[in-house]
C-alpha positions as MATLAB code, in Angstrom:
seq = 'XXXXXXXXXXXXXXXXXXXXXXXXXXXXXXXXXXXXXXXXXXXXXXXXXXXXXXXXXXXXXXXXXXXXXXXXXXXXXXXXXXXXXXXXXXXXXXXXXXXXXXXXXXXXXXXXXXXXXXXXXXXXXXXXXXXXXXXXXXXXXXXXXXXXXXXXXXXXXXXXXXXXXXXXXXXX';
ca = [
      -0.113   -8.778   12.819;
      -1.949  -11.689   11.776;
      -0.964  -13.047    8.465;
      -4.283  -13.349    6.257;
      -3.865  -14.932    2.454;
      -6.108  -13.656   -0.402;
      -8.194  -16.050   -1.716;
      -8.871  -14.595   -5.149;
      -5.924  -14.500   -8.058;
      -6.794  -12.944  -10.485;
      -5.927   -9.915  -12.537;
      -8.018   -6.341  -11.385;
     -10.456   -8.715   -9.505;
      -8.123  -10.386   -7.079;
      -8.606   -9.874   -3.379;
      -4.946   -8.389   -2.108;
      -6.396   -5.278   -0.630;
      -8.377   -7.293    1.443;
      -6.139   -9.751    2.776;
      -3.713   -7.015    3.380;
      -6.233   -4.742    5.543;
      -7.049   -7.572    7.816;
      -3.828   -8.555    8.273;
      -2.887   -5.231    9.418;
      -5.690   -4.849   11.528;
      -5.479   -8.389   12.907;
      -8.994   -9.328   11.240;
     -10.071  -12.079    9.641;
     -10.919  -12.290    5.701;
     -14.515  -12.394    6.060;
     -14.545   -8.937    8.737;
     -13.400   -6.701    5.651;
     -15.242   -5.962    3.189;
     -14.721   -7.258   -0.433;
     -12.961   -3.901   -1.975;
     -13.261   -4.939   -5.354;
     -16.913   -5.733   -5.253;
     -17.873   -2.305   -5.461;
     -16.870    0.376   -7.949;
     -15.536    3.086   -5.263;
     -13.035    1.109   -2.738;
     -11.802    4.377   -0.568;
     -15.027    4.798    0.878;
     -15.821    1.464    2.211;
     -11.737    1.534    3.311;
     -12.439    4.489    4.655;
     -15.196    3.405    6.620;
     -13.656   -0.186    7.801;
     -10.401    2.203    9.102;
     -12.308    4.415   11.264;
     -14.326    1.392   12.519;
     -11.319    0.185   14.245;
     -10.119    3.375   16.008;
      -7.917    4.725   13.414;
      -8.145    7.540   10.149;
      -6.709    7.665    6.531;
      -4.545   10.448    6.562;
      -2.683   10.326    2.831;
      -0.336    8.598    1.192;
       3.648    8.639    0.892;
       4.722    8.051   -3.073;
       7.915    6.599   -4.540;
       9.586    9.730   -6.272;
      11.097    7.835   -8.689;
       7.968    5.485   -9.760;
       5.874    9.023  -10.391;
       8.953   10.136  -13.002;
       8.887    6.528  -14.574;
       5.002    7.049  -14.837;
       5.100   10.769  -16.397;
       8.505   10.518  -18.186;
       8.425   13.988  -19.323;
       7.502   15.479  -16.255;
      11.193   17.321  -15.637;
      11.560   17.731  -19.095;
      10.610   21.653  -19.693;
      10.293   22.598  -16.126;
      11.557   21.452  -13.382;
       8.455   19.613  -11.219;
       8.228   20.806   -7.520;
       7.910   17.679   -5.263;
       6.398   17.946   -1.377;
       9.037   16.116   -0.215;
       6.649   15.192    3.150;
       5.010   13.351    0.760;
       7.555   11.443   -0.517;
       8.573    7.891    0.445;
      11.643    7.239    2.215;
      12.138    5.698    5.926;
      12.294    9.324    7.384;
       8.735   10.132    6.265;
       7.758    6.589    7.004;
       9.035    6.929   10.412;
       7.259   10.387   10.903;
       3.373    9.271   10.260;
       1.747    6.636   12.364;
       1.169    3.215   11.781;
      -0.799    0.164   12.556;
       0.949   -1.460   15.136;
       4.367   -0.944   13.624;
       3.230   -1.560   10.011;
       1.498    0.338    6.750;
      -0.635   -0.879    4.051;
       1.819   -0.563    0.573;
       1.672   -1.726   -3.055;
       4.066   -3.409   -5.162;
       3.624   -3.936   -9.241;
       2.124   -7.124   -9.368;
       4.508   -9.745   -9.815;
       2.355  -12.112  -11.548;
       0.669   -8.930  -13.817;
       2.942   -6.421  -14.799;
       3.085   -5.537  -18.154;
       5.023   -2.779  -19.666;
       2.324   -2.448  -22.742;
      -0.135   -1.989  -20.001;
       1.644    0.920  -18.396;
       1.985    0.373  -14.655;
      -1.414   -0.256  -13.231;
      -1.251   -3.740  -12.193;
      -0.841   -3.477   -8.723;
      -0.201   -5.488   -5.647;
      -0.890   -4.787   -2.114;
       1.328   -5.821    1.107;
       1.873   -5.012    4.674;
       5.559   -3.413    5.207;
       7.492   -2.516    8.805;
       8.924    1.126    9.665;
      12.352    0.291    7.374;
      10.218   -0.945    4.054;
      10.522   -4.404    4.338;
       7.445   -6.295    3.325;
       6.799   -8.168    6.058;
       3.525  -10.156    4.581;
       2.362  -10.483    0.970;
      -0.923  -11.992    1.177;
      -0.651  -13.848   -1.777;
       0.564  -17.663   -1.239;
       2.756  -17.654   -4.229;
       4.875  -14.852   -3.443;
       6.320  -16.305   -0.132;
       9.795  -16.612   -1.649;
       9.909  -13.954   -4.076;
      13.247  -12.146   -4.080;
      12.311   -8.711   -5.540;
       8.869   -6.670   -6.923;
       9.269   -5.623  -10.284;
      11.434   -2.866  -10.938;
      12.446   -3.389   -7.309;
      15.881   -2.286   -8.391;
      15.058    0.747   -9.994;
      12.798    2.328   -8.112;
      14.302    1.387   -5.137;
      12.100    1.172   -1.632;
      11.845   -2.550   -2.171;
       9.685   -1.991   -5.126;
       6.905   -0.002   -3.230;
       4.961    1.811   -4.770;
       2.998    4.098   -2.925;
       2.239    3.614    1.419;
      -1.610    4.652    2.801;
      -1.181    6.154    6.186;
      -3.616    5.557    9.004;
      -3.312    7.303   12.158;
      -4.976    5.737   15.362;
      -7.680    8.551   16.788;
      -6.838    9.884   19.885;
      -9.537    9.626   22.201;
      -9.942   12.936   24.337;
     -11.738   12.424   27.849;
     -13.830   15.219   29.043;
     -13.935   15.521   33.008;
];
């Protein structure tokens, strides 16, 4: 993995996404595009992905972020949760990767605000046992913990995209 720095700080317009997709596909800045210059990221995600012999496949979430965001959720009824979907280092371990690593968000460090609810986030590359192995942003080279690190748990991730490299079949 080649360790690419975002270049733009700054609050819902900052370039993390970027810097964190060509770091995990061993690009350079400037070979993604610029996700927050359009309106619709997936699509141009989805697009770079494929590109370089892999798919999107879903996501794994952090059970206990989704209950923090809908508080009442268990209150009446008890929610159903796909547990396959869930994120812990058993799922992690069961979906592929990029090279030994996934694309994963944080709550941004530098943005969080609980009067803002929780939708400043922060993306980094992590390995197979959730360790963020590469936060693209400069400042964050010594941080200790993500916000609410210690209650969520995970290291503070949030939610992991899952790419899986395409098989390519030969036809004799």
């Amino acid at each position: 993995m080649k360790k690419i720095f975002q270049t733009i700080v700054d609050a819902g317009k900052g370039n993390c996404m970027q810097a964190a997709i060509a770091s995990l596909f061993d690009k350079e800045l400037n070979e993604v595009p610029d996700f927050k210059a359009v309106d619709d990221w997936f699509h141009p995600m989805w697009n770079f992905v494929i590109a370089n012999g892999y798919e999107y496949t879903g996501m794994l979430y952090n059970k206990k972020m989704s209950i923090i965001n809908n508080p009442t959720c268990n209150c009446f009824k008890d929610d159903v949760w796909a547990e396959e979907t869930m994120l812990t280092k058993e799922n992690l371990n069961l979906y592929g990767s990029v090279n030994g690593f996934f694309y994963a968000t944080v709550l941004s460090p530098k943005y969080f605000n609980w009067g803002e609810g929780f939708t400043k986030r922060h993306a980094v590359v992590i390995d197979l046992e959730m360790n963020v192995v590469h936060d693209p942003n400069k400042a964050y080279q010594s941080i200790l913990r993500y916000p609410l690190s210690d209650v969520i748990d995970c290291n503070g991730i949030v939610d992991v995209m899952l790419f899986e490299k395409i098989e390519t079949k030969l036809n004799f």
